[in-house]
N, C-alpha and C positions, 0 to 999 in steps of 0.2 A: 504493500500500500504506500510506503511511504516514497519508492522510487516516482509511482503515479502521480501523488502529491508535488514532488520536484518538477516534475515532467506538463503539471497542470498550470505550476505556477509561472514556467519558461514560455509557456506557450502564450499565457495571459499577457506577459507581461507589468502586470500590474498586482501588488496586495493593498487590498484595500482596508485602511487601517480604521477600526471603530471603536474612536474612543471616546462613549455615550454618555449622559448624565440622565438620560433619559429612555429608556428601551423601551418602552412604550410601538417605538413605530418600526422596530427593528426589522420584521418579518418582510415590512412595505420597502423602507430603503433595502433589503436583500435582493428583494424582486425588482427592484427600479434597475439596481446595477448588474444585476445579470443577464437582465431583458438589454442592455445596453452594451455585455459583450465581456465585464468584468466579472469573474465568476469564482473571485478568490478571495476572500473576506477575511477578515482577523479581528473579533472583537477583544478588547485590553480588558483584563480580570481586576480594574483598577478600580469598579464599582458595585457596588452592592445590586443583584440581580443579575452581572451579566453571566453566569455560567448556565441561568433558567435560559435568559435570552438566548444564548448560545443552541441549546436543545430546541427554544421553540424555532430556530433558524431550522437547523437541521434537517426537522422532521418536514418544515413547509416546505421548503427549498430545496430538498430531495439530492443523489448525487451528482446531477450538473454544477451543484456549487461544493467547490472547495471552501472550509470554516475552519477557521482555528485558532488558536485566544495568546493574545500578546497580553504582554508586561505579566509572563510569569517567573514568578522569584521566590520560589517555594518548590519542592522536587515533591512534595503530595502531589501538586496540580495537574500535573500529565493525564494520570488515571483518571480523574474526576473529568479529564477536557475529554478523553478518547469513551467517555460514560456519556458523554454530552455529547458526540456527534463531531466531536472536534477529528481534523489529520494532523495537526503540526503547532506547535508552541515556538511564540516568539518572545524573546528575553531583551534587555534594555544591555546584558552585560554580559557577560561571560562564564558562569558558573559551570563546572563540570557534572557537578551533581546533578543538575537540571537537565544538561545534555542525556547525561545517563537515563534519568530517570523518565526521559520521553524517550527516548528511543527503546525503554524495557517495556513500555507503554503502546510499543507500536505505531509511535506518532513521530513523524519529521521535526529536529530541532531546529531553529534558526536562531543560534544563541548571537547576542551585538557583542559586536568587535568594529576595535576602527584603527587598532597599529598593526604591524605585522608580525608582531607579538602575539600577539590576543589571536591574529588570525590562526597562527602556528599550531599553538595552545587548542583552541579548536576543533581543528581537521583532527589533531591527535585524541581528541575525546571524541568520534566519533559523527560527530557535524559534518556533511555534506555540502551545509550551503549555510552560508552564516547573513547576517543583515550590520551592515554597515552605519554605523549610527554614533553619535547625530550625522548625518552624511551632508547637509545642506549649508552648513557655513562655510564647508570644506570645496566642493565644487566637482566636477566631473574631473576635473586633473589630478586631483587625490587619488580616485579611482582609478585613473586610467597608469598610474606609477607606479600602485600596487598592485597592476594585474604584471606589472613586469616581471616580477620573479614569482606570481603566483597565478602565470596564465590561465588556470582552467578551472579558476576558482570562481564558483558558483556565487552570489554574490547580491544581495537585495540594499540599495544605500535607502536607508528613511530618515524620518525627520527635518522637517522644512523646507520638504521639496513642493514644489506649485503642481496644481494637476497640470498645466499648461509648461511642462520642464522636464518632462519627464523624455523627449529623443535625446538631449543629449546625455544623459547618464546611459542610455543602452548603446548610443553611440558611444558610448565610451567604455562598453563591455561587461552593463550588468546585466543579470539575466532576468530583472524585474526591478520593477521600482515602489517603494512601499509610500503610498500618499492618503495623508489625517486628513485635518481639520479643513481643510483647504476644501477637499473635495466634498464630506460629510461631517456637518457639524454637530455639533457634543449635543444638541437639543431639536434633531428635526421636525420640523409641525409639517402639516398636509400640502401647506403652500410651499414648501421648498423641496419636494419631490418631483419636481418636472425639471430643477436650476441643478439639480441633482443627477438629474438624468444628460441630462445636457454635456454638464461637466464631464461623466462617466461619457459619454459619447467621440470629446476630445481628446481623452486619453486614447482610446480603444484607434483612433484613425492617426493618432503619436506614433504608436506599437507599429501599425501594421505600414506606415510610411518610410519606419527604421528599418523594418525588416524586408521590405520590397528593397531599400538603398542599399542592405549589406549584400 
């Protein structure tokens, strides 16, 4: 499963990162952005409900969408994500334990890293593909200096990227780009499910522009 999960998220190009104050509409934003072509989702375990929200994604949302729950920093949480409908847990930081403990889990780690230390560290516990983070102060040339000695390294930058920024980071050899608040805000009501859609729209014709140029 977990190679599928890699293989879902290359192809998408994009994780779409939900980090909600409110789940209330989760089910609706899941369906805005997959009907829009984005169909790899990450909701953050940073709020009280969202591991329900996660399950009721799941279950509406069926297996065309890929789910899985960031900012986790607890090596309990895997089990409880892959109970919930979760594939893959995304970390802020580097923890081995955590890598361990999704992968006993059966779920894909994306633990954050951003020197080539941490990247190192990583691949040796096990990570396949890590997320680069904060990635966005830092810029596409970060990226593109540490693919030099670590070409084939699978590679998600987030944090303060614009949904509208996201060709040159794959231009510059990630294999996805993880985008917040930018694209889905922490509090969506009914009227920002179309601005939503919209945004999910420009990404998906980013991806598939990058990848006609390569």
């Amino acid at each position: 499963m977990t190679e599928a999960t890699r293989d879902a998220i290359g192809r998408t190009g994009a994780v779409v990162v939900l980090r909600l104050r409110d789940h209330g509409r989760a089910v609706e934003v899941g369906h805005v952005l997959a009907e829009a072509g984005l169909g790899v989702l990450e909701v953050t375990l940073d709020h009280p409900g969202a591991l329900d929200a996660l399950g009721a994604m799941a279950q509406a949302l069926g297996d065309d969408v890929v789910l899985g729950a960031g900012t986790v920093r607890d090596p309990a949480l895997p089990e409880q994500v892959a109970a919930a409908g979760g594939r893959f847990c995304v970390s802020p930081e580097l923890d081995v334990a955590i890598v361990a403990a999704t992968l006993a889990a059966g779920l894909e780690p994306l633990p954050g890293t951003l020197t080539p230390t941490e990247i190192g560290s990583a691949l040796r516990a096990g990570a396949r593909m890590v997320k680069l983070f904060p990635a966005g102060a830092l810029g596409p040339g970060y990226l593109r200096a540490l693919l030099g000695p670590f070409g084939d390294l699978a590679v998600v930058p987030t944090g303060g990227i614009r949904h509208d920024e996201v060709a040159p980071w794959l231009e510059a050899g990630a294999v996805a780009v993880g985008l917040g608040s930018d694209l889905v805000g922490a509090r969506p009501g009914p009227g920002d499910l179309e601005e939503i859609g919209r945004r999910a729209r420009a990404v998906v014709a980013q991806v598939q522009e990058s990848r006609a140029g390569s």
